[in-house]
C-alpha positions as a Python dict, from the first residue, in 0.01 Angstrom:
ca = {
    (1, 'X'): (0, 0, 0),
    (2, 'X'): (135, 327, -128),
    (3, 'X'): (142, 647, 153),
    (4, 'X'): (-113, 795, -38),
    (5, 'X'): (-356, 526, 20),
    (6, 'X'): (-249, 465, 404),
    (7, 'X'): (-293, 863, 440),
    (8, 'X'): (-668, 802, 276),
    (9, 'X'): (-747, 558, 505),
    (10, 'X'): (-627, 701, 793),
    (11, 'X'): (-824, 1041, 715),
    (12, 'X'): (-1139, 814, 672),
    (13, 'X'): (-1083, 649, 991),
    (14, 'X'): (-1022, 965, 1172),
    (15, 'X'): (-1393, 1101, 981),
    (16, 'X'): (-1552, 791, 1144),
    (17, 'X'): (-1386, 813, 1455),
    (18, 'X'): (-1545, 1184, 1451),
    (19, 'X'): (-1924, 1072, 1366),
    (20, 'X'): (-1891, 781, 1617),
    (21, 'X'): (-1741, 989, 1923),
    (22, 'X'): (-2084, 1201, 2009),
    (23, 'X'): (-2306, 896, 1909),
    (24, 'X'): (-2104, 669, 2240),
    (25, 'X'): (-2026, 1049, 2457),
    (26, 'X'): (-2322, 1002, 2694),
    (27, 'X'): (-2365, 633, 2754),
    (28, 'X'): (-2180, 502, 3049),
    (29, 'X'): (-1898, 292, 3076),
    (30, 'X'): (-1812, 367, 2702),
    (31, 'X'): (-1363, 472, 2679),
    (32, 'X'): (-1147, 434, 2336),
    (33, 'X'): (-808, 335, 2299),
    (34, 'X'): (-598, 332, 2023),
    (35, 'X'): (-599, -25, 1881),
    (36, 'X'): (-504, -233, 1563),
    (37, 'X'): (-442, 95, 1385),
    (38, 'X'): (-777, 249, 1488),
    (39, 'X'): (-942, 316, 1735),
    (40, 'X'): (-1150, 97, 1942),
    (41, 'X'): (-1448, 162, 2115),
    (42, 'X'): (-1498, -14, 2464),
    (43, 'X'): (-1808, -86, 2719),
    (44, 'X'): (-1688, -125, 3038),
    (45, 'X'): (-1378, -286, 2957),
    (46, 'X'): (-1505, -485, 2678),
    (47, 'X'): (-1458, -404, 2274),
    (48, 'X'): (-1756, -328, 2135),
    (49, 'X'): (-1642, -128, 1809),
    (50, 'X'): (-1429, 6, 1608),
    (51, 'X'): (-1260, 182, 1287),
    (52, 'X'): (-1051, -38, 1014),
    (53, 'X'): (-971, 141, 700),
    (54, 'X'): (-1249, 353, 666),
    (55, 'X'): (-1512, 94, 786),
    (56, 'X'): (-1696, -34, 1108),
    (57, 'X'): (-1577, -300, 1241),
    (58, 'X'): (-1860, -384, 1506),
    (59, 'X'): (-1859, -692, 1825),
    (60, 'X'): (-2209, -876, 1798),
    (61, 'X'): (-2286, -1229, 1927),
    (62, 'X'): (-2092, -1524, 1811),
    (63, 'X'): (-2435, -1721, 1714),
    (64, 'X'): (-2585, -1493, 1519),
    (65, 'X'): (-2241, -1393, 1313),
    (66, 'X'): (-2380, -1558, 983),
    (67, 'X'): (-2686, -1383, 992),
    (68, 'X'): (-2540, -1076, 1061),
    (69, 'X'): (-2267, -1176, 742),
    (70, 'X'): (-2574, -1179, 500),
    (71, 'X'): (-2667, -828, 619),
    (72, 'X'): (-2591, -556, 308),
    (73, 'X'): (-2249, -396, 322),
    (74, 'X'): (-2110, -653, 597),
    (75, 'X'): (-1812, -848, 526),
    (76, 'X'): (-1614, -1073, 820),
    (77, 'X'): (-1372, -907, 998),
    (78, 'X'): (-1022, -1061, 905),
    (79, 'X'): (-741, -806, 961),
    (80, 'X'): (-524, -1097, 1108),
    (81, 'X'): (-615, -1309, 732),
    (82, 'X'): (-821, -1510, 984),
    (83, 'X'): (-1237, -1468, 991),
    (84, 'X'): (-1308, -1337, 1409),
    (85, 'X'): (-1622, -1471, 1480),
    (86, 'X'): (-1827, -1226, 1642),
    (87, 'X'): (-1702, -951, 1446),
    (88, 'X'): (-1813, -797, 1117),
    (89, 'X'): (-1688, -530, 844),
    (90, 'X'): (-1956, -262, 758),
    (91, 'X'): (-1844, -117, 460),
    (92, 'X'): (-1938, 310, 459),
    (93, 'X'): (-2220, 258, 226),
    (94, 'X'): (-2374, 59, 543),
    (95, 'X'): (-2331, 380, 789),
    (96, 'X'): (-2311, 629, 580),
    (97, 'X'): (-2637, 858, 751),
    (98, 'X'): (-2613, 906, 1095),
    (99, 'X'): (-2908, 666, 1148),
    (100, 'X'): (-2743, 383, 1022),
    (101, 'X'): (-2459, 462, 1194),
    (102, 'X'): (-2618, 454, 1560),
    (103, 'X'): (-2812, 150, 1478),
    (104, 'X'): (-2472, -61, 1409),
    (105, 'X'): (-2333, 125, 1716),
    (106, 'X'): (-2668, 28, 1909),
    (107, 'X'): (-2623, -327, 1832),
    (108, 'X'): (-2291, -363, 1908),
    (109, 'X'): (-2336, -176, 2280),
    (110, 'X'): (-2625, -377, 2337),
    (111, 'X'): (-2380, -694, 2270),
    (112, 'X'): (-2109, -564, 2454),
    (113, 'X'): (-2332, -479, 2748),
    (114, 'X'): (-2434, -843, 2832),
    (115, 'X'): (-2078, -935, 2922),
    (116, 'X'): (-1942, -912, 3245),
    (117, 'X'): (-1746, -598, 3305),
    (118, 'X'): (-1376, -631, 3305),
}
């Protein structure tokens, strides 16, 4: 990948990061950290999202990750060349209003929220 291309995709990680920021400000127990290159998005302790080269990358419930995989504009999340379970890709055309957005973000909370804290 060319610096061009990393500098694109770190400018439409940092737009994400931007729109995602005031839609996770007022719920509780939500902190970020910088984390495989992006920035990850935790509830109490436990990832719940995320950015990866311009998309979501969003934690949902390992039964239901098929379903979720025949969703339009998901893809499994693989940075590591290896499918996570639990984890899908939305591409921006799946989030790109801000009510599309929140609903991925909603989901993923909601997920993360039903694990113990750490």
């Amino acid at each position: 990948m060319s610096d061009p291309e990393r500098l694109d995709l770190k400018t439409a990680d940092e737009a994400l990061i931007a729109r995602i920021r005031p839609l996770l400000k007022r719920r509780k127990g939500i902190s970020d950290k910088k984390l495989f290159g992006g920035v990850c998005f935790m509830v109490n302790g436990n990832m719940c999202a995320g950015t990866w080269q311009g998309s979501l990358v969003v934690r949902l419930d390992k039964p239901g990750h098929e379903a979720v995989l025949r969703e339009e504009h998901t893809a499994p999340f693989d940075a590591t060349g290896r499918v996570m379970k639990g984890w899908a890709l939305i591409a921006p055309a799946g989030i790109d209003t801000p009510d599309t957005l929140r609903a991925w973000l909603d989901r993923a909370v909601r997920y993360a929220r039903s694990l113990p804290p750490k």
